[in-house]
C-alpha positions in Angstrom: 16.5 54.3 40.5 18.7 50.9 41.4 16.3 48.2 42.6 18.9 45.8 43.9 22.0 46.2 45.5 24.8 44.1 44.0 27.3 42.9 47.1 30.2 44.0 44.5 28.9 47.9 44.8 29.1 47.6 48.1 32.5 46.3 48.5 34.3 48.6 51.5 37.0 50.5 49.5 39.3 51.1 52.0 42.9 49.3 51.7 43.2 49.1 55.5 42.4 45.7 57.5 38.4 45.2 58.4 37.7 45.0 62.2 39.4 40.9 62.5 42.2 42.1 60.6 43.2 44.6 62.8 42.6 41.8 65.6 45.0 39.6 63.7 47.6 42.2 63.7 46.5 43.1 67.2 47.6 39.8 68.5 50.7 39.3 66.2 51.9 42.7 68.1 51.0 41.4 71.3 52.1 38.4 72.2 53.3 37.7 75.0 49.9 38.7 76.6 48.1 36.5 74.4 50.3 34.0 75.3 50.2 34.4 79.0 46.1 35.1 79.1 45.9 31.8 77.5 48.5 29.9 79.2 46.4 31.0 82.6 43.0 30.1 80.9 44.3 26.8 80.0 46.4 25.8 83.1 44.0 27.8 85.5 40.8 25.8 84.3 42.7 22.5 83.3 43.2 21.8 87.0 39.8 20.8 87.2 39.4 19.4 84.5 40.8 15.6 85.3 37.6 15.5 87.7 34.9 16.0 85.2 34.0 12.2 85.0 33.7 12.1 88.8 32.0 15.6 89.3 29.6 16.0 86.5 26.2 13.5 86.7 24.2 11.1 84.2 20.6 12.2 85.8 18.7 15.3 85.0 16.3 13.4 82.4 13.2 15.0 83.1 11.0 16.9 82.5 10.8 19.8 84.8 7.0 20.7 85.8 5.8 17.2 85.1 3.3 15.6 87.5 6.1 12.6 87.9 8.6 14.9 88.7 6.1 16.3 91.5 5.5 12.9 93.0 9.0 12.0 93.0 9.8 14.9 95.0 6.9 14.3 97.2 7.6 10.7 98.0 11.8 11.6 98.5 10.3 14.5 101.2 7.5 12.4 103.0 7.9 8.5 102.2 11.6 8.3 103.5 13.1 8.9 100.5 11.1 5.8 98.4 11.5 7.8 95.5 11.9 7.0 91.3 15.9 7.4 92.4 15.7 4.9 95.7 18.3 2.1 95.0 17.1 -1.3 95.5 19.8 -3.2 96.2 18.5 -7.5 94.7 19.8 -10.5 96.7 18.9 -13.5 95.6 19.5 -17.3 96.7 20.5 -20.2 94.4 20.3 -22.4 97.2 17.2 -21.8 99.1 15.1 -19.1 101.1 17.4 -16.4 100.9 16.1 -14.7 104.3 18.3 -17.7 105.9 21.6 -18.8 106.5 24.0 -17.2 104.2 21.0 -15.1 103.2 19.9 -13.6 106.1 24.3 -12.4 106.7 24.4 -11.1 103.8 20.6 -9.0 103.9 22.0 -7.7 107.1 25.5 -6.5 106.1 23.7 -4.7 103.0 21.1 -3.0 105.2 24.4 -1.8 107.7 26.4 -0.4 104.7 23.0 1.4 103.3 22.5 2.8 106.9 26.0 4.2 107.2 25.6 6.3 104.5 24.0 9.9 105.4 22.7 10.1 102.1 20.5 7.3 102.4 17.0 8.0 103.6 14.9 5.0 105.0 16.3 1.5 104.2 13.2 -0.8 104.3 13.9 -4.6 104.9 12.6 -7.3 102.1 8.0 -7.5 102.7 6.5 -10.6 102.1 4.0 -9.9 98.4 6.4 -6.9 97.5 9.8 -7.5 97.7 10.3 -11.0 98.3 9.6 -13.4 96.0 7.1 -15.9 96.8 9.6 -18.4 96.6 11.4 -16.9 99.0 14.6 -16.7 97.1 15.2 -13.2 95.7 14.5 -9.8 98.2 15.1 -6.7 97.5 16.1 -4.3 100.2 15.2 -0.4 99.5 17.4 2.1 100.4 15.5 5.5 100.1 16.7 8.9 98.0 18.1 11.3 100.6 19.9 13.5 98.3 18.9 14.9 95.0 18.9 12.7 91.8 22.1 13.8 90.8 23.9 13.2 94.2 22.1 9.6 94.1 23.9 8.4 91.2 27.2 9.6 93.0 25.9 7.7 95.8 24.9 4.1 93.6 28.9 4.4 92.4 30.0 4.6 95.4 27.9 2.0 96.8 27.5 -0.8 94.1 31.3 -2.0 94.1 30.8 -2.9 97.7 27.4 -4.4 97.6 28.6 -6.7 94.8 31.5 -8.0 96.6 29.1 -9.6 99.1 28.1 -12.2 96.1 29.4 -15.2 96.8 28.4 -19.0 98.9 25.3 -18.8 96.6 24.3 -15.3 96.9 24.0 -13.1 94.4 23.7 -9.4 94.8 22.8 -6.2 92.7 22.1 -3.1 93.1 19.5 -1.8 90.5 17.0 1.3 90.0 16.8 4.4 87.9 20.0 5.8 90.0 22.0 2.6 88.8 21.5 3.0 85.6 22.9 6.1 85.3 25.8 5.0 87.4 26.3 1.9 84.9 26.1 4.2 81.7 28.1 6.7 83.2 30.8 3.7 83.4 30.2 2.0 80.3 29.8 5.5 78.4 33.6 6.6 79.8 35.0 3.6 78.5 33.9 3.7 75.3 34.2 7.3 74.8 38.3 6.7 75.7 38.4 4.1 73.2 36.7 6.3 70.9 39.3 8.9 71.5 41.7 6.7 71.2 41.1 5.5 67.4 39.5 9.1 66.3 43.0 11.3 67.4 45.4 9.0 65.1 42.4 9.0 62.1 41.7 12.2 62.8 45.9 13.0 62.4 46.4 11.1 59.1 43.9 12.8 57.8 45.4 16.2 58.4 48.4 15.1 57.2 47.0 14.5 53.7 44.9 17.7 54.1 47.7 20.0 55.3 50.7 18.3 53.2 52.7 18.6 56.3 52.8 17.4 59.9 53.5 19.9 62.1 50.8 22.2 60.1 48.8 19.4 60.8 49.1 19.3 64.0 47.9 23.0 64.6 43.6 22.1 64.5 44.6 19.4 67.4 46.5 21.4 69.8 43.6 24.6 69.1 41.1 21.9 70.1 42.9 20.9 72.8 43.3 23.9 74.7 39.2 24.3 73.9 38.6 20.9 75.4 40.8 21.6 79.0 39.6 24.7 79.2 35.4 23.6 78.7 36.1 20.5 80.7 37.8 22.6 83.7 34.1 25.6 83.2 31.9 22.6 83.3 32.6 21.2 86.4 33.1 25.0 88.3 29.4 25.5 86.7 28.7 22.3 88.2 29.0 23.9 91.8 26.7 25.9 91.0 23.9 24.2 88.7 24.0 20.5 88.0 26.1 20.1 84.7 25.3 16.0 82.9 28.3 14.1 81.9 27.1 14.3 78.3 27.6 17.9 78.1 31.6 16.8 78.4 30.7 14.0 75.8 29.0 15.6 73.4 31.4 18.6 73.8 34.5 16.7 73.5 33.0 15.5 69.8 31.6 18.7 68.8 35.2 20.9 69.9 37.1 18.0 68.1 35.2 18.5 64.7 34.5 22.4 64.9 38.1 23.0 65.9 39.7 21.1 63.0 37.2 22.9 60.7 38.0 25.9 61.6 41.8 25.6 61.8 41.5 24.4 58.3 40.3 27.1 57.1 42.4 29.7 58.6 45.8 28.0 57.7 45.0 26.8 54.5 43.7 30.5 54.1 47.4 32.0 55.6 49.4 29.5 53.7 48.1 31.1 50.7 48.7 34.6 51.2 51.9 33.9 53.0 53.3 31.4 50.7 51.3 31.9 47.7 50.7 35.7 47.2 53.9 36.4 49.0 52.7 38.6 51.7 54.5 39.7 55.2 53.4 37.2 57.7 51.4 40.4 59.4 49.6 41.0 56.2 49.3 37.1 55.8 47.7 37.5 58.6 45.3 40.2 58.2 44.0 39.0 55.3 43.2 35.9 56.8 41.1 37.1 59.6 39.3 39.4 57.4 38.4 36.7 55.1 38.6 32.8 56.9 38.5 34.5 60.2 35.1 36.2 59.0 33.3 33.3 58.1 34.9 31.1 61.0 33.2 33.9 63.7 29.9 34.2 61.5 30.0 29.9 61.5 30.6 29.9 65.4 27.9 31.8 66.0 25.2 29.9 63.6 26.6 26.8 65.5 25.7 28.7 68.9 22.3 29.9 67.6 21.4 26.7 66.5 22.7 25.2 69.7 20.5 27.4 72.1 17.5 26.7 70.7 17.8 23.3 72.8 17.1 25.7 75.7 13.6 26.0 75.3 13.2 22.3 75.8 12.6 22.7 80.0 14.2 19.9 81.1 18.0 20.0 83.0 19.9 17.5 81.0 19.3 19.0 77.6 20.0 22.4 78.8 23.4 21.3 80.0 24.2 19.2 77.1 24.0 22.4 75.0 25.4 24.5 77.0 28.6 21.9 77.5 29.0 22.5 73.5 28.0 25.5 73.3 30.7 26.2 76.0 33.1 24.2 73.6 32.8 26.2 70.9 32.9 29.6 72.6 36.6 27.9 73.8 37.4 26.6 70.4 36.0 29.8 69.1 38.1 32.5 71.1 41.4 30.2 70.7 41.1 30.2 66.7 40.5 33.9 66.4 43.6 34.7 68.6 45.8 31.5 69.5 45.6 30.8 66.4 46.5 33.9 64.4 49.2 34.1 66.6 50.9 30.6 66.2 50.7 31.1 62.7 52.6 34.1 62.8 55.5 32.8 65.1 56.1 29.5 63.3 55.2 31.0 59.8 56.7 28.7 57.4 57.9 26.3 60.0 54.3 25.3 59.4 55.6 24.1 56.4 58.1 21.4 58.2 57.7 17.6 57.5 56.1 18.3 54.4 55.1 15.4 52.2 56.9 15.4 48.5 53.8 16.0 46.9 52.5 19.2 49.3 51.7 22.3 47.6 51.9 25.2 50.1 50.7 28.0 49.0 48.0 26.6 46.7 44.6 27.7 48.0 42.8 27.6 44.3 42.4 23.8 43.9 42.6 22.5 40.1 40.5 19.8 41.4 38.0 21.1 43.0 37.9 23.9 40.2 37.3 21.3 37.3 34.7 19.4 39.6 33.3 22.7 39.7 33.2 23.6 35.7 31.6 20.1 35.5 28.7 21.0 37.6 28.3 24.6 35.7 28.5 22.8 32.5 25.8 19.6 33.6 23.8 20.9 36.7 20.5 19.1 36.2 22.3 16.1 36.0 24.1 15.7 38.8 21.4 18.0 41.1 18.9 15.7 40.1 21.2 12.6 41.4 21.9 13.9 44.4 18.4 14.6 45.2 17.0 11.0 44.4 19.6 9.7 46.4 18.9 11.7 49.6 15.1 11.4 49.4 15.7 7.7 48.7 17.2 7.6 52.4 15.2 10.2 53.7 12.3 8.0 53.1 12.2 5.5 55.9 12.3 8.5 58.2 8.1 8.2 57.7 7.8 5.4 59.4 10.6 6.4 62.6 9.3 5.5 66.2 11.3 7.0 69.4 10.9 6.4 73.0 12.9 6.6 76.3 16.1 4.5 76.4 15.4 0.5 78.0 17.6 -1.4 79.7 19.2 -2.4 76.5 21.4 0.4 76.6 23.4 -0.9 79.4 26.0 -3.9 78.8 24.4 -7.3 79.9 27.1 -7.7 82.6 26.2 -4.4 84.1 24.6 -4.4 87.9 21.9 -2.4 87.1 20.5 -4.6 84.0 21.3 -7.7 86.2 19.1 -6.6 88.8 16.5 -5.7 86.9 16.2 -8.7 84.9 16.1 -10.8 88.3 13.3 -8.2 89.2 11.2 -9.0 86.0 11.9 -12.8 86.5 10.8 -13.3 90.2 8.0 -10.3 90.1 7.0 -9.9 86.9 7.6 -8.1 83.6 6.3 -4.8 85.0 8.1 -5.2 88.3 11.1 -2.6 87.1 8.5 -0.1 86.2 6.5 0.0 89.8 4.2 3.2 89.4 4.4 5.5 92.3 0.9 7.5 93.5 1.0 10.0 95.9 -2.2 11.3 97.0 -4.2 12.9 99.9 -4.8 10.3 102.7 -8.4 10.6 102.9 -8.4 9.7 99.3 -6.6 7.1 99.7 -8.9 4.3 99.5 -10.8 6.2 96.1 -7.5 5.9 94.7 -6.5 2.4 95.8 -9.8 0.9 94.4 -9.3 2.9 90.6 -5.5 0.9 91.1 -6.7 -2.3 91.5 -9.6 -1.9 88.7 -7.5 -1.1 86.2 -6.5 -4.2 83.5 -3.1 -2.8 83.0 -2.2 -3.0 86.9 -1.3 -6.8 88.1 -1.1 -5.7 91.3 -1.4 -2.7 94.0 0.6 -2.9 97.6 -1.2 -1.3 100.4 -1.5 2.3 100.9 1.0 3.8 103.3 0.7 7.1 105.4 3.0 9.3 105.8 5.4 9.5 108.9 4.9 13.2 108.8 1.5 15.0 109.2 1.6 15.9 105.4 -1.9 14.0 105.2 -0.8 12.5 102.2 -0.4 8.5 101.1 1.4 6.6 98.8 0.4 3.6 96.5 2.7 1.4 94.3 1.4 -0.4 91.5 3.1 -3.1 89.2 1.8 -2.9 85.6 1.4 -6.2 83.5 4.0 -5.0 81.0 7.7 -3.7 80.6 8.7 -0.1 81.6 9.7 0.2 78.0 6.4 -0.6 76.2 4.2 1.5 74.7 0.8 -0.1 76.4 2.2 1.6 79.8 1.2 5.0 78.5 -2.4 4.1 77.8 -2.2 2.6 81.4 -0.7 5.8 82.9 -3.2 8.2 81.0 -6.5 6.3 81.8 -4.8 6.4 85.5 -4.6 10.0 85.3 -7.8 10.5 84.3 -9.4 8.3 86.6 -8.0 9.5 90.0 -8.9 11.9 92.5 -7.6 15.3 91.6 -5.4 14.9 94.4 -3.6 12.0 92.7 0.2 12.7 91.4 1.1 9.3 89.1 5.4 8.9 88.6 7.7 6.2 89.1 10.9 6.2 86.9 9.0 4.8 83.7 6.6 7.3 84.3 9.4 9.6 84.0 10.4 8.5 80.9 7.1 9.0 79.8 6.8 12.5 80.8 10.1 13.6 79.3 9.2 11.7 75.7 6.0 13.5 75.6 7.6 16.9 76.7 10.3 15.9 74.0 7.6 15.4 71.4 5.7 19.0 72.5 8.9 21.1 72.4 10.6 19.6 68.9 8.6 21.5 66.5 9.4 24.6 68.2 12.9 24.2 68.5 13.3 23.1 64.8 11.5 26.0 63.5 13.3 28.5 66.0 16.4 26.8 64.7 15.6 26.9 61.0 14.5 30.6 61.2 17.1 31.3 62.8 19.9 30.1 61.1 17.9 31.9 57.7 18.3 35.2 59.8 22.2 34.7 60.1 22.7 33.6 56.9 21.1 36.5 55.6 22.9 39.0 57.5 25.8 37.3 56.4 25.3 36.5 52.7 22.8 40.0 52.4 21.6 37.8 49.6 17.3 36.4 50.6 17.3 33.7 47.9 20.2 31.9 48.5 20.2 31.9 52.1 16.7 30.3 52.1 18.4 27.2 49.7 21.0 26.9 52.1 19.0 26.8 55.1 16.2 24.7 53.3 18.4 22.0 51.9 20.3 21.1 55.1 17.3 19.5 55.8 17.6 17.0 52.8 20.8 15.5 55.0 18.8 16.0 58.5 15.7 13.5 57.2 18.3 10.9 55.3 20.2 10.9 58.5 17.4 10.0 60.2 16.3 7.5 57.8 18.9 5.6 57.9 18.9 5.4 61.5 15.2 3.7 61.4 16.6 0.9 59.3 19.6 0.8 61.8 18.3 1.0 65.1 14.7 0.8 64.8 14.9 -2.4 62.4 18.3 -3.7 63.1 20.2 -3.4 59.8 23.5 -3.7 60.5 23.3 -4.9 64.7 25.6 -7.2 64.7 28.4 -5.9 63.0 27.8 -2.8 65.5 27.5 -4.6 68.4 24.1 -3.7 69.9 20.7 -5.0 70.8 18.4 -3.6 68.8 15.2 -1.6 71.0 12.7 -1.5 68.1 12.7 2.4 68.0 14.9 5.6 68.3 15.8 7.2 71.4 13.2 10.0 72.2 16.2 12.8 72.3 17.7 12.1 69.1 15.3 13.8 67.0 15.4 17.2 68.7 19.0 17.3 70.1 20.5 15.7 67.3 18.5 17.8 64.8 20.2 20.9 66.6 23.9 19.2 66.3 23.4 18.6 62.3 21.7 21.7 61.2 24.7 23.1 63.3 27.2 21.6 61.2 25.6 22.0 58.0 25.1 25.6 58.6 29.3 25.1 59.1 29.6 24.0 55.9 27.0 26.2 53.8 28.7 29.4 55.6 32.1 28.3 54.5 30.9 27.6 50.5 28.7 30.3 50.8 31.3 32.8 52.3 33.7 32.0 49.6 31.1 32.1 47.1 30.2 35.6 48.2 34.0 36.7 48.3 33.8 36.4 44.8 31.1 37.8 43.6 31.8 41.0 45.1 35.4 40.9 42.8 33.8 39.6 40.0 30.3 39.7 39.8 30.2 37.1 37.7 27.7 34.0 39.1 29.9 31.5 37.1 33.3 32.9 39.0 31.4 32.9 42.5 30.3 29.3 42.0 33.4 27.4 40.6 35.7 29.9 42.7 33.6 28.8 45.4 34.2 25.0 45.1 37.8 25.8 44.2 39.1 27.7 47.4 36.3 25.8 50.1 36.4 22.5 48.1 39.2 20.4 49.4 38.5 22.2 53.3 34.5 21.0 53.2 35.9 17.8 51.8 38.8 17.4 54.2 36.9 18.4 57.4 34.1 16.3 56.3 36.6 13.3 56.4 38.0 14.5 60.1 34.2 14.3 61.1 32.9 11.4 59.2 35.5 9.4 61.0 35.2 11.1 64.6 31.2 10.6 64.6 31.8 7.0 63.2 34.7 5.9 66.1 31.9 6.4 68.7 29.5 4.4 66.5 31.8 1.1 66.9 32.3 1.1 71.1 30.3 1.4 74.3 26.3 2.1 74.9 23.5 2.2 72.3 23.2 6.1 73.0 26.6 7.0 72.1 26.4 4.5 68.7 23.0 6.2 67.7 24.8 9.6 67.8 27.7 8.1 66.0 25.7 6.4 63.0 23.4 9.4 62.9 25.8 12.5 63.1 28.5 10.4 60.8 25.9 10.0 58.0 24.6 12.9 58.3 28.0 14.7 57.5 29.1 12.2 55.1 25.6 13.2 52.6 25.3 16.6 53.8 29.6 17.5 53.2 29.9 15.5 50.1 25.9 15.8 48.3 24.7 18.5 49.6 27.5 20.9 50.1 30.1 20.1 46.9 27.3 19.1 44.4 23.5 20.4 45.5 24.3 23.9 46.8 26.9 25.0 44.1 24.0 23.4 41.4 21.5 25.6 43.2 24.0 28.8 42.6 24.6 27.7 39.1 20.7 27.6 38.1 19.9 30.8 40.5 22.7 32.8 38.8 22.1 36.4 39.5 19.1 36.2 41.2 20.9 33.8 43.9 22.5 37.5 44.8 20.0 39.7 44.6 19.1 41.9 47.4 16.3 44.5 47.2 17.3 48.2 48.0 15.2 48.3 51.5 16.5 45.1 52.6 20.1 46.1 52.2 19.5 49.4 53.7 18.8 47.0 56.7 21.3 44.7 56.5 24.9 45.2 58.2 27.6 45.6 55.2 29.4 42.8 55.6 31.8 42.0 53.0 34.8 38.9 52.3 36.7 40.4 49.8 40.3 41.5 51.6 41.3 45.2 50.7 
């Protein structure tokens, strides 16, 4: 009786195309539909498209559930709308009282424009011990939330050009708060992302051109991800009708679409190329093999990218739900187009893919001498160069022990921007913890319980008076200014020993409060999502490798890249290696999101790569059985595509490390490293040592477990 299974028994005898074969021919023999089905996805969708920056919001940080999410709500229902999202619009005086003169004009036209809009709730005028100063020289009028948070930043856009323009004779004014900020971001983040896009498209081009030998098959992986990108834009903001959508979902999904569409064009026309051109068959049979062998791992990638990608889901808060499912729209976009635009533009241009060629260009080569050598050098010395690459990624993994993360500060906006303007007048004239006024909402009659708990506490520097509601809710709110920053650490002890010490009643927020929430919601959920993730992406692997022991390696050691990724973004962001010549301000820790979401976004990629060695790897085992063929034959026809597509998204991830806001640079640096060690070390050295010293066994699959397993197979025919 057999024990294992070896995947080159099982190999599908039949000479006919597998199921994306036939779709491959499928599409070849229908084109015009294809053509027309896409042409009305693309223009249909890419009509709204162009409005995705104005439609699509920066809010939705929060965590839903969370007692400050509760009091915000409260307060925007039955405190006029003096709410975590109010805008406080700062005027302040260089030249006296600034409730005067010049002043006192300008205070007035600011309260009219706030009144004139309907989505303003209450506008309270400047109070003497709370919002103006007690020189007299800086007031801050409050226009209250009468709209959801999202619609509130909509509403600071709108609103902040005009209030600004009133500076002048003295006066200064800005508008500032939690809906600012967004609004600011949501400016400064648009700019940098078109410069971004601006430097990556040409890099991203050259690059191609070396990879593909020739421009115009070089230009295929841009115009797939293009007709992704219109299309996802144009669904995001028709889901937006519907459920807010953030305006990070189009960021991160323009990125991801970029680098997943060039990956998987490269390997379906390097794959075509070399049937067409190298094994000389008909562009239909070029065609079908390529689905059934690129095409395969492409769709079995996708999905491990979408897998790994909804695990963000379980983290209950709206703005990481919509940033995954804004790439996860992506790739369903860049998906579809690959397995059937694609195909088909292959076909009709066929070896007009060929045109502008360099000298050099080798067409139908898909078995790399290169890469092949590289690969007998590993089989030949694999403890060597394993061991290497291992000290060097636990070298950089190694700061990652000491990583800190909170919420974003106000060092993430530009120093020019309204919002940080405003809120460092705030912090000057009131006081360090003025930014971060707590909010308490609580029942009236225990209002003076909870006023006296306030004004005990040695991390409050002051409490306003409690104010009833207009409505017969029975409930009161009190604001509290702590003694330090919204953005450090000792306003968490302050906000737990408040919770604990209030009524029952008592609901603590505020937008630092917020922040708080969200970070220890973020810190809850992240173990979870990782190990969904990572047992996730072992499940796929399995059912596409049918192989246990190499699957776990390849799932395991995308990790090695995840933690030196990480690691080096300590020593960049957390201690400022490396600040000035990226142009930031250094916040002392990691922003609280990066772990989880950007965990998601690398394992993602990695489990890109792993399926594409691994695929190849497996294609050739089942010809040869040999664990020597599988592993150098590996490197040799995935090789120069990990290494190419690497290069595309080393350089995308590290355009958006060198403009714009702190966020978008953290996701730069930390994506673009972790694709540089996990393409180059991980991929093209650690894996194909671990198949070298796992041999056999790296393939072995016990009987009952591949009675289980769907037969899936890579090797054409």
């Amino acid at each position: 009786m057999a024990a294992t299974t070896s995947p080159h028994t099982r190999r599908d005898a039949s000479p006919g195309p597998g199921a994306l074969g036939r779709l491959g021919v499928w599409v070849t023999l229908h084109a015009r539909l294809v053509t027309v089905a896409w042409l009305l996805v693309v223009i249909g969708l890419g009509g709204f498209a162009p409005k995705v920056e104005q439609n699509l919001s920066g809010a939705g940080w929060q965590a839903d559930g969370s007692e400050s999410v509760a009091a915000r709500e409260l307060a925007r229902q039955h405190f006029g709308g003096n709410s975590s999202s109010a805008i406080q619009v700062v005027v302040h005086s260089d030249d006296g009282p600034v409730t005067g003169g010049r002043g006192a004009e300008v205070l007035a036209e600011v309260t009219s424009r706030l009144e004139s809009d309907p989505r303003i709730a209450d506008v309270l005028a400047p109070r003497s011990g709370a919002t103006l100063s007690q020189d007299g020289s800086t007031a801050i009028v409050l226009a209250g939330a009468g709209a959801d948070t999202n619609e509130m930043v909509r509403v600071a856009t709108e609103l902040k050009g005009p209030l600004q323009r009133l500076s002048g004779d003295g006066i200064e004014v800005n508008p500032t708060g939690s809906s600012l900020l967004w609004s600011d971001f949501n400016e400064a983040n648009l700019d940098a992302m078109l410069k971004s896009e601006m430097v990556s498209w040409p890099v991203t081009l050259a690059i191609l051109v070396l990879a593909f030998g020739a421009l115009v098959a070089a230009g295929l992986p841009l115009l797939l991800t293009l007709a992704g990108l219109v299309a996802s834009a144009g669904s995001l903001v028709l889901i937006n009708e519907l459920v807010p959508v953030s305006i990070w979902a189009m960021n991160f999904a323009m990125m991801f679409a970029l680098a997943l569409g060039i990956d998987y064009a490269l390997f379906l026309v390097v794959r075509y190329r070399a049937a067409r051109m190298g094994a000389g068959l008909s562009a239909r049979d070029a065609v079908a093999e390529t689905m059934d062998t690129a095409g395969k791992a492409v769709l079995l990638s996708g999905l491990t990218v979408l897998v790994s990608l909804s695990a963000v889901m379980l983290v209950p808060s709206p703005s990481f739900r919509s940033m995954a499912g804004g790439i996860m729209l992506s790739v369903v976009f860049v998906l579809g187009a690959t397995l059937t635009l694609l195909p088909l533009v292959l076909f009709t241009l066929d070896h007009r893919i060929n045109k502008l060629s360099l000298p050099w260009a080798t067409t139908g080569e898909h078995r790399s001498p290169r890469f092949a050598a590289w690969g007998e050098r590993l089989w030949r010395r694999p403890l060597v160069w394993g061991a290497a690459s291992l000290v060097i990624l636990l070298a950089l993994a190694a700061p990652v022990v000491g990583l800190s993360t909170a919420m974003p500060s106000i060092k993430v906006l530009p120093e020019d921007a309204s919002a940080r303007v405003g809120y460092d007048r705030v912090q000057k004239e009131f006081g360090d913890g003025a930014p971060g006024t707590l909010q308490i909402v609580v029942a009236e009659q225990e209002a003076a319980e909870a006023m006296a708990v306030v004004q005990s506490d040695g991390g409050i520097v002051a409490a306003m008076p409690a104010q009833s509601a207009a409505d017969d809710s029975g409930l009161a709110m009190l604001q509290a200014v702590p003694t330090v920053d919204p953005s450090d650490p000792g306003l968490a002890d302050t906000v737990q020993r408040l919770r604990a010490d209030l009524p029952d009643t008592a609901y603590v927020g505020g937008a630092a409060v917020e922040n708080l929430d969200l970070k220890s919601q973020l810190d809850d959920s992240t173990p979870l999502v990782i190990g969904v993730i990572l047992a996730l992406g072992f499940l796929l692997l399995l059912v596409t490798l049918q192989a246990p022991l190499i699957s776990l390696l390849g799932t395991l050691v995308s990790l090695l890249s995840t933690a030196a990724a990480f690691g080096v973004a300590r020593l960049v962001f957390q201690e400022g290696w490396g600040a000035g010549l990226l142009g930031f301000e250094p916040q002392g820790f990691l922003d609280a999101w990066a772990p989880v979401f950007f965990f998601a976004m690398i394992f993602a990629i990695a489990m890109d790569y792993t399926v594409f060695l691994l695929a190849s790897a497996k294609e050739h085992y089942e010809r040869s059985g040999d664990p020597k063929e599988a592993m150098v034959g590996a490197l040799a026809h995935s090789g120069r595509v990990i290494f190419a597509a690497g290069a595309v998204m080393v350089a995308v991830f590290f355009t958006f490390a060198l403009s714009g806001p702190l966020p978008p640079k953290e996701m730069g640096v930390v994506l673009g490293v972790a694709v540089l060690l996990d393409a180059f070390l991980v991929r093209l050295v650690l894996l194909p040592v671990l198949l070298r010293l796992t041999g056999h066994a790296a393939w072995y699959v016990p009987a009952w477990l591949g009675r289980l397993l769907p037969n899936i197979t890579f090797a054409h025919g």
